[in-house]
LOVEX-715016 format. One record per residue (C-alpha): residue number from 1; residue in three letters; chain; x, y, z. Coordinates in steps of 0.001 Angstrom, whole numbers. Layout:
<rs>
   nr  rest  kette     east    north       up
  NUM   ALA      A        X        Y        Z
...
</rs>
This chain:
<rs>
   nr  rest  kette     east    north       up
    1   UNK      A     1947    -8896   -12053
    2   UNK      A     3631    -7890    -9162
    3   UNK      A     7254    -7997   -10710
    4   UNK      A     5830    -5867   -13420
    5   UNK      A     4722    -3541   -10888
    6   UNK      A     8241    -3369    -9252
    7   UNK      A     9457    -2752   -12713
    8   UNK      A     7155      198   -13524
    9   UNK      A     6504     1721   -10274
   10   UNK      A     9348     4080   -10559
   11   UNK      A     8740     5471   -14306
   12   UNK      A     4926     5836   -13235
   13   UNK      A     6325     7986   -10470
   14   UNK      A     8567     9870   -12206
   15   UNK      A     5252    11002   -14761
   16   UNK      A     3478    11874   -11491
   17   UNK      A     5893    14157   -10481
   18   UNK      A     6596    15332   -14215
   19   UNK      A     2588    15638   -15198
   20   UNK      A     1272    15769   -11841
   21   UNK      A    -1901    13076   -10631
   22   UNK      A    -4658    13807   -12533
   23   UNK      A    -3208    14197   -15951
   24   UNK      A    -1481    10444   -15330
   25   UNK      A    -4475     8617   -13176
   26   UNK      A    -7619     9972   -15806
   27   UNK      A    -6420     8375   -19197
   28   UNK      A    -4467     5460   -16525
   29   UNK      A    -8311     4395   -15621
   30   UNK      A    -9407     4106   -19030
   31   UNK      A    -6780     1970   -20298
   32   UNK      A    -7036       80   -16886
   33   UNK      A   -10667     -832   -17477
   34   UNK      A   -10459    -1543   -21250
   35   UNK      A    -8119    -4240   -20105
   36   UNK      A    -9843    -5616   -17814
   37   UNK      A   -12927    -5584   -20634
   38   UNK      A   -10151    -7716   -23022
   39   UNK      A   -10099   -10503   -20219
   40   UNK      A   -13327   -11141   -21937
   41   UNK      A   -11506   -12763   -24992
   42   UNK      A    -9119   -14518   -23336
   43   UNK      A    -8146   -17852   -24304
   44   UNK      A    -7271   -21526   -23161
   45   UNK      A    -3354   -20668   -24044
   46   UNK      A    -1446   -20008   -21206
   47   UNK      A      841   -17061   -22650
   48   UNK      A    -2033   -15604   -23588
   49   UNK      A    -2989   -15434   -19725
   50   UNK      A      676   -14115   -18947
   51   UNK      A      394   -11830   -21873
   52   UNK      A    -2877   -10240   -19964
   53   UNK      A    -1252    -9925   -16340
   54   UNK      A     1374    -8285   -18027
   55   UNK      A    -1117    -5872   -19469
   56   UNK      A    -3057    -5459   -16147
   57   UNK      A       78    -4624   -14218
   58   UNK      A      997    -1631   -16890
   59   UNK      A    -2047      -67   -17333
   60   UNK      A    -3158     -415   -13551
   61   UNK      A      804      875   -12098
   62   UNK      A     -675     4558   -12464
   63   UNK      A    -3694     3753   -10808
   64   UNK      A    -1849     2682    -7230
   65   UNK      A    -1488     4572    -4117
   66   UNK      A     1241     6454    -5197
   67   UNK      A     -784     8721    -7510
   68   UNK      A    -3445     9310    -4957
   69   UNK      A     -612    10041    -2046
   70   UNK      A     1037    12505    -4063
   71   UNK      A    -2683    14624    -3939
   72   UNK      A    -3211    14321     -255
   73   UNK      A      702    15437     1082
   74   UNK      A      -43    18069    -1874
   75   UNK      A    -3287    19332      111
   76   UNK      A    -2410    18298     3798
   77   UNK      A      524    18896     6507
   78   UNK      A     -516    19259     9745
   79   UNK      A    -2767    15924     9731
   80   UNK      A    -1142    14381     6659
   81   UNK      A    -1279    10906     8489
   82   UNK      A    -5113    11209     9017
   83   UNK      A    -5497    12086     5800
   84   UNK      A    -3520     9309     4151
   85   UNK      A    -5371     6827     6273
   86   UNK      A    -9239     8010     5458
   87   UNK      A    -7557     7891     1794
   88   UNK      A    -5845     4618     1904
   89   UNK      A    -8807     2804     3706
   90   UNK      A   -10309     2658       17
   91   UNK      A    -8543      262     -780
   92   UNK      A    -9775    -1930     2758
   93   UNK      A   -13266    -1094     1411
   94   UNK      A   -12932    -2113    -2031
   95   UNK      A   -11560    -5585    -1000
   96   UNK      A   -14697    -5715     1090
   97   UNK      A   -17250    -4927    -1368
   98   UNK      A   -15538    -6119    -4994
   99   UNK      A   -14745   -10271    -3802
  100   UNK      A   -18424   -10415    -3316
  101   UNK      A   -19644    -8795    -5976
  102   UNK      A   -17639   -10567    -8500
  103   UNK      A   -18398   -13778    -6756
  104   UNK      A   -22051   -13260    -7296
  105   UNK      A   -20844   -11984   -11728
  106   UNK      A   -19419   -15421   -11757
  107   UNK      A   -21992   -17507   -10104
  108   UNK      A   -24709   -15694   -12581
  109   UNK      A   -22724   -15186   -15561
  110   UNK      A   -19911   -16886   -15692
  111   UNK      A   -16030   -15290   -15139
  112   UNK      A   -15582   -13698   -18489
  113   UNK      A   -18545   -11230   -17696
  114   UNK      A   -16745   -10876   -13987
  115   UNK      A   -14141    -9186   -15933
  116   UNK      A   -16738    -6746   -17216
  117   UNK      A   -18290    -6191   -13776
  118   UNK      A   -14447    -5617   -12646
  119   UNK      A   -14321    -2985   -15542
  120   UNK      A   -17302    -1164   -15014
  121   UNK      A   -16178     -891   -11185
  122   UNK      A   -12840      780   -12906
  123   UNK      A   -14569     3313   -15148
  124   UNK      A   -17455     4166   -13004
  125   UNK      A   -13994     5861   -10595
  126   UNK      A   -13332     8161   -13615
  127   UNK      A   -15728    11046   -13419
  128   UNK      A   -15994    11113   -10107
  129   UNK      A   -12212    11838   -10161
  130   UNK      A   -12886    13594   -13339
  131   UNK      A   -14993    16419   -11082
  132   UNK      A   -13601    16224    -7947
  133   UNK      A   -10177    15640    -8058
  134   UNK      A    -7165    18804    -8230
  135   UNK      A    -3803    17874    -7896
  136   UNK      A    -2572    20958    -5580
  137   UNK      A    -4708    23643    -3677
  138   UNK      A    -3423    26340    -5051
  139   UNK      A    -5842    25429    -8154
  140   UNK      A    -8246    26538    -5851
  141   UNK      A    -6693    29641    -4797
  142   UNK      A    -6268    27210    -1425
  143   UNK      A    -2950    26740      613
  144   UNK      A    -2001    22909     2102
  145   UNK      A    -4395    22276     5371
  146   UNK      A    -6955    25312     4275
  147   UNK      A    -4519    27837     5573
  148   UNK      A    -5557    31329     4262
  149   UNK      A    -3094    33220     5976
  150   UNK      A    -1048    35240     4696
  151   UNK      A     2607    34024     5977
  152   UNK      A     1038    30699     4457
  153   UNK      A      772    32555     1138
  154   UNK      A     3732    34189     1090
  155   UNK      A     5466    29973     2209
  156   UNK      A     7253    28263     -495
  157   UNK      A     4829    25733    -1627
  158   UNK      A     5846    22366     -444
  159   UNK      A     6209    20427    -3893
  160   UNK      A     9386    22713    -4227
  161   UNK      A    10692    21220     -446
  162   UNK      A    12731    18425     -493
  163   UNK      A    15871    16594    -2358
  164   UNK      A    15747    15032    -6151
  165   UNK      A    15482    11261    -6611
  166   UNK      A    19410    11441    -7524
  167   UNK      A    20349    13100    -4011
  168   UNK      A    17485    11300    -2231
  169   UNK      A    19172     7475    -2899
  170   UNK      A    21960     8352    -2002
  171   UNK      A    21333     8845     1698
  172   UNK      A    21078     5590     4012
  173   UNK      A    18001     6674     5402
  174   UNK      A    16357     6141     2131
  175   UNK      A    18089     1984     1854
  176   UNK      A    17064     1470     5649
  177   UNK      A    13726     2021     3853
  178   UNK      A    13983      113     1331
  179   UNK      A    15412    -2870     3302
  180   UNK      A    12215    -2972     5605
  181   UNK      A     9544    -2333     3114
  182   UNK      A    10701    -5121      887
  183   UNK      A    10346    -7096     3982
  184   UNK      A     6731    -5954     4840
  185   UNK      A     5463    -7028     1322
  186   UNK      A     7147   -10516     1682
  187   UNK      A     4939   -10701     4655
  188   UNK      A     2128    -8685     3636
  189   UNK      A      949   -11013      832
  190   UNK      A     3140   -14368     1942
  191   UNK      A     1041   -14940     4833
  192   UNK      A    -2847   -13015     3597
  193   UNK      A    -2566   -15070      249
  194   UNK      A    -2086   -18396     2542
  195   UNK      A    -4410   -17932     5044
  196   UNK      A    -6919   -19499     4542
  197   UNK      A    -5181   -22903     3530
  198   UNK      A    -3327   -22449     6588
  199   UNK      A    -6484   -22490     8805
  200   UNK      A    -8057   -25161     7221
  201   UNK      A    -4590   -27212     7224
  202   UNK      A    -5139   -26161    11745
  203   UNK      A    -8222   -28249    11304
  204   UNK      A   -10904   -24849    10641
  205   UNK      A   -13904   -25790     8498
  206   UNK      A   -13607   -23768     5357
  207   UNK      A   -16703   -20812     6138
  208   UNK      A   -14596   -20394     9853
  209   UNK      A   -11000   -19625     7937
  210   UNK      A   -12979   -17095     5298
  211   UNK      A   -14556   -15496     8165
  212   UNK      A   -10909   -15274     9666
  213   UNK      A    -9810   -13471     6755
  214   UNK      A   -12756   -11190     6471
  215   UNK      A   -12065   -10252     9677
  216   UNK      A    -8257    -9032     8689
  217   UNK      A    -9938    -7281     6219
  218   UNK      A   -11874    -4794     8748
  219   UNK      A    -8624    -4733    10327
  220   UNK      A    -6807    -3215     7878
  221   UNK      A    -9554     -444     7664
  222   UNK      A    -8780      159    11120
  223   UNK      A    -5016      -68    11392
  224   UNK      A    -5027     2493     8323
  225   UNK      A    -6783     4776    10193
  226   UNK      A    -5224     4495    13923
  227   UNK      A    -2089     4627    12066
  228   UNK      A    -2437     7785    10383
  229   UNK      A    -3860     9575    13574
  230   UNK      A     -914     8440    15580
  231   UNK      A     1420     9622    12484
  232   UNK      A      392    13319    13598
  233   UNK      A      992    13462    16871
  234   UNK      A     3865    11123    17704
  235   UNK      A     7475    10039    16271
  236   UNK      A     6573     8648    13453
  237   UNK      A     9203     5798    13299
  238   UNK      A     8300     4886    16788
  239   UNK      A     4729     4521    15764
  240   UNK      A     5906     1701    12941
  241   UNK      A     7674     -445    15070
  242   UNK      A     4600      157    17560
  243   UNK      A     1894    -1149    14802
  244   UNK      A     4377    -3626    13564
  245   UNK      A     4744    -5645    16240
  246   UNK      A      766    -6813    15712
  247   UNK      A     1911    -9160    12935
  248   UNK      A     5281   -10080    14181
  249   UNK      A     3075   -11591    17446
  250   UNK      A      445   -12961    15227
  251   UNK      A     2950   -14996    12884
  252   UNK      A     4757   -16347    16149
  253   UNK      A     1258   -17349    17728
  254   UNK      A      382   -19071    14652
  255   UNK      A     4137   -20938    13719
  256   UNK      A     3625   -22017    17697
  257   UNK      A       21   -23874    16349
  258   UNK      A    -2707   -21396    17154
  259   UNK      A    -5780   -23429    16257
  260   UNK      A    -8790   -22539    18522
  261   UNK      A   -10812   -20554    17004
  262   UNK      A   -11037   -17125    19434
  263   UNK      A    -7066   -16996    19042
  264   UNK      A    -6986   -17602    14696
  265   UNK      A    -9223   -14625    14689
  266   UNK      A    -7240   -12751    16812
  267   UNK      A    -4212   -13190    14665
  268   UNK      A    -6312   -12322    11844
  269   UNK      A    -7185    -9075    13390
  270   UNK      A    -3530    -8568    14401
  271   UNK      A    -2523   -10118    11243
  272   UNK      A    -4742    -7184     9523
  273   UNK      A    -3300    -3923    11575
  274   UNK      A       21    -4239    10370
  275   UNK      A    -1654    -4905     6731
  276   UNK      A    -3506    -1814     7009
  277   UNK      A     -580      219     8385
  278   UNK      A     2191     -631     5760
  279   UNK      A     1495     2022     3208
  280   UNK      A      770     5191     5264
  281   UNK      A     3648     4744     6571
  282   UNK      A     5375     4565     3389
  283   UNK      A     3694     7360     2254
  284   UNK      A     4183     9576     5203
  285   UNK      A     8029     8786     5978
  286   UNK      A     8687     9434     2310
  287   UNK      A     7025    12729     2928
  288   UNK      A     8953    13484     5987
  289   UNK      A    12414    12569     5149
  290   UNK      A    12431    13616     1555
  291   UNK      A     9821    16192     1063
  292   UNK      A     7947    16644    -1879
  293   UNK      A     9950    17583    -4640
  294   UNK      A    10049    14076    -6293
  295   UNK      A     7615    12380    -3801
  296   UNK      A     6036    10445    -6780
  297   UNK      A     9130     8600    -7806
  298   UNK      A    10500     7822    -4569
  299   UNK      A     7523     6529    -4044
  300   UNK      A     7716     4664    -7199
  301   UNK      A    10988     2676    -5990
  302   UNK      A     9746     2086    -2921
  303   UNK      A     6482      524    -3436
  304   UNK      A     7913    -1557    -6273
  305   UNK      A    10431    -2694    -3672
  306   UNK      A     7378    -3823    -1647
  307   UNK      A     5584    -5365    -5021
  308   UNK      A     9143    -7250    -5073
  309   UNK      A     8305    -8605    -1888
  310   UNK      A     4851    -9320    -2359
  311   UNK      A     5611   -11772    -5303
  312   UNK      A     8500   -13474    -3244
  313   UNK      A     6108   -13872      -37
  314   UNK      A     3469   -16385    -1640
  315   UNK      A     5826   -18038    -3491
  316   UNK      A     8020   -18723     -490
  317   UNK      A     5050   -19902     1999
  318   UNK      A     3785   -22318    -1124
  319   UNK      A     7031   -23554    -1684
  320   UNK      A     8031   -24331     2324
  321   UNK      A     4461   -25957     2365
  322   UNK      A     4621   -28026     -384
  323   UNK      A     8273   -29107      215
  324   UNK      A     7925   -29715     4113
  325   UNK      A     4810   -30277     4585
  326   UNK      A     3738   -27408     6952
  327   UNK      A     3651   -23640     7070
  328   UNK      A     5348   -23418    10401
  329   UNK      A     9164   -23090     8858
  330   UNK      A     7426   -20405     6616
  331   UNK      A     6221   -18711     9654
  332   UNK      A     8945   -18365    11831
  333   UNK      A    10855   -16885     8834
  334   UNK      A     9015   -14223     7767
  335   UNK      A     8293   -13556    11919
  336   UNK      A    12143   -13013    12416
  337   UNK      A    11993   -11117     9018
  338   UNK      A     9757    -8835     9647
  339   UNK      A    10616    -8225    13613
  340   UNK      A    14448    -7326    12388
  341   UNK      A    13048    -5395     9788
  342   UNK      A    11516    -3026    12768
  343   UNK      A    15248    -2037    13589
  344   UNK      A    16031      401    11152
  345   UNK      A    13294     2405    12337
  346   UNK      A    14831     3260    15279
  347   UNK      A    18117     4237    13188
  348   UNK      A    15840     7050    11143
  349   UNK      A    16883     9868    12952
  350   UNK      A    15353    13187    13570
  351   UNK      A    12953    14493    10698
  352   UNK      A    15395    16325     8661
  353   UNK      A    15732    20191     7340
  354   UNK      A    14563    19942     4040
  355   UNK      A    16170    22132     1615
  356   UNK      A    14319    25155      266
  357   UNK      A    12386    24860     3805
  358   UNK      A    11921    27987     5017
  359   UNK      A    10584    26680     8571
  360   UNK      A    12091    23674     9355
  361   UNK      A    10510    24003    12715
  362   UNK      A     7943    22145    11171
  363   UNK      A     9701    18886    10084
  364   UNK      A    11055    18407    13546
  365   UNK      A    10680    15969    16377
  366   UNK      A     9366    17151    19734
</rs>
C-alpha cells in the first residue's frame, strides 16, 4: 500500500492543483469507503488480498493530507503552522478513537463487518465536508487569514505565488527535501510499527508496551500542535531539527537497552513528537519555499517519497530482527539516519522571493 501511495501521490497532486480539493476529496471518499465495504467479500487467496491493498491505496491517495493542506495554506498565512497542526492532529485523533472501535467490530462481529464499521467511519466524513468545506476564501468573498482590507484585496492571491513543479525540482532546496523526508518515513513507521514487539522483546508485559504506544499516540497530537505554533514565529528549519532531535534521542536510548518502564514511556512520548511533527513541516516548508502555485503536486512527490520510506522502515527493522536476533543494529541505523538527515535543514537558506510576490517582505526571515 505504501509503494502504491509513492506511486500515486504525485498524479493525485497534480488533480488537486488542476481541480482544486473538494472536487478531488468528495467523489475520493466515496470510492474510498465502497472499498473498504468490498473487504467484506474478500477471500482466502492471497492475490486477492494484494489485489485489495492495491485498491485501498488508489482510492484512499486523494483522501491524504495533501488534499486537506492545500485548503488550509489556501485560507491561512500569518498562522499557517497553527493551522496545519489543529488540521493535521485529525489524523492523531482518529488513530485514537478508530483501533478501538474496530477492535470492539471484530470482537462482536467478526473482521469482515470491521471493514464495514471502517467504511461507515469513511462516508459519515463526506457531508460534513460536503457543507463545510471551500477550497479558497475568496468563495466566500474572504481573503487568506480573514483580511478584509483593501491592499489585501487588491494582493495577488497566493495560489498564483510560487514556481511550477518543472522549475520547482530543479532547485536543490527541493532534493535536500526530499533526501530527509524519505528518511523520516523510514523512521516514522520502522520503529511505531515495531514497538511494541520491541518492548515486549525488553522484557514489558504486553498491556505495559500497548500503553507505551498509546502514549506516542497523544504525543503526536501534541508535537503537531507545538510544531505548528513554533512554525509562525521562528525559522522554520531551525524548528525541525529542534523537534527532530526527540526521536533521534529516543532511538539512541532505546538501541543503548532502555527497559524500565518510566524511561520506555518516555521514548514513546519522544518517540511520538517527532511523529506528530513530520508532516507540518512538510506541508509548511513546501509552502514557504515554493509557494502555492503547484503546492498539491509537490506535495504529491514529497509525501510519496516519505510513503517510500515508510514501506522500507518496517521491512528493514523485521528483517535486522529476524536475521540478528535483536532490534538494536536496527536502531542505531535509523538513529544515525535520521540525525544526518537534520543537516540539510540548516543548508535551506533564507525563505525565498517567490515569483509573482508582490511583498516578499512576507516570506522572509527575521
Amino acid at each position: 500500500m505504501s509503494l502504491c501511495v509513492a506511486a500515486l501521490a504525485p498524479v493525485a497532486g497534480t488533480l488537486i492543483d488542476r481541480y482544486g480539493p473538494r472536487r478531488v476529496l468528495l467523489p475520493s471518499i466515496v470510492l474510498f469507503s465502497a472499498t473498504m465495504a468490498a473487504m467484506w467479500f474478500l477471500t482466502a487467496e492471497l492475490w486477492h488480498f494484494y489485489l485489495m491493498c492495491v485498491l485501498i491505496a488508489v482510492t484512499a491517495v486523494c483522501t491524504a493530507p495533501a488534499t486537506y493542506a492545500r485548503v488550509v495554506v489556501n485560507w491561512f498565512d500569518r498562522r499557517r503552522g497553527l493551522a496545519l497542526g489543529v488540521a493535521l492532529t485529525g489524523i492523531g485523533v482518529g488513530a485514537a478513537i478508530v483501533p478501538p472501535l474496530v477492535q470492539a467490530a471484530v470482537a462482536n462481529w467478526g473482521w469482515r463487518a470491521a471493514y464495514l464499521v471502517l467504511a461507515g467511519c469513511v462516508l459519515a466524513t463526506l457531508p460534513v465536508l460536503a457543507l463545510v468545506l471551500r477550497d479558497d476564501p475568496r468563495e466566500m468573498g474572504l481573503a487568506p487569514d480573514n483580511d478584509r482590507s483593501a491592499a489585501a484585496a487588491a494582493r495577488k492571491h497566493p495560489s498564483t505565488i510560487g514556481w511550477l513543479a518543472s522549475q520547482a525540482i530543479r532547485r536543490p532546496v527541493f532534493w535536500l527535501m526530499v533526501f530527509s523526508f524519505t528518511i523520516f518515513g523510514a523512521y516514522t513507521l520502522g520503529v511505531v510499527v515495531h514497538l511494541v514487539p520491541l518492548l515486549i522483546d525488553r522484557g514489558l508485559d504486553r498491556s505495559t508496551a500497548a500503553l507505551a504506544a498509546s502514549s506516542l499516540g497523544f504525543a503526536l497530537i501534541a508535537g503537531r500542535l507545538v510544531a505548528g505554533y513554533l512554525l509562525d514565529r521562528l525559522f522554520a528549519p531551525h524548528v525541525v531539527v529542534g523537534v527532530m532531535l526527540a526521536p533521534v534521542m529516543a532511538m539512541a536510548a532505546l538501541a543503548m537497552g532502555a527497559s524500565s518502564t518510566p524511561v520506555v514511556f518516555a521514548c514513546a512520548i519522544l518517540l511520538g513528537i517527532g511523529l506528530g511533527a513530520e508532516l507540518d513541516f512538510m506541508s509548511y516548508l513546501l509552502s514557504r519555499y515554493f509557494g502555492l502555485r503547484a503546492y498539491a503536486q509537490l506535495y504529491g512527490y514529497m509525501y510519496g517519497v516519505f510513503a517510500l520510506g515508510s514501506a522500507i522502515g518496517p521491512l528493514f527493522m523485521g528483517y535486522v530482527y529476524q536475521s540478528q536476533g535483536t532490534y538494536v543494529p536496527a536502531l542505531w541505523t535509523l538513529c544515525g539516519l535520521t540525525a544526518v538527515a537534520l543537516l540539510p535543514f540548516l543548508m535551506l537558506g533564507p525563505y525565498p522571493t517567490l515569483p509573482g510576490a508582490e511583498d516578499s517582505a512576507a516570506h522572509k526571515t527575521e
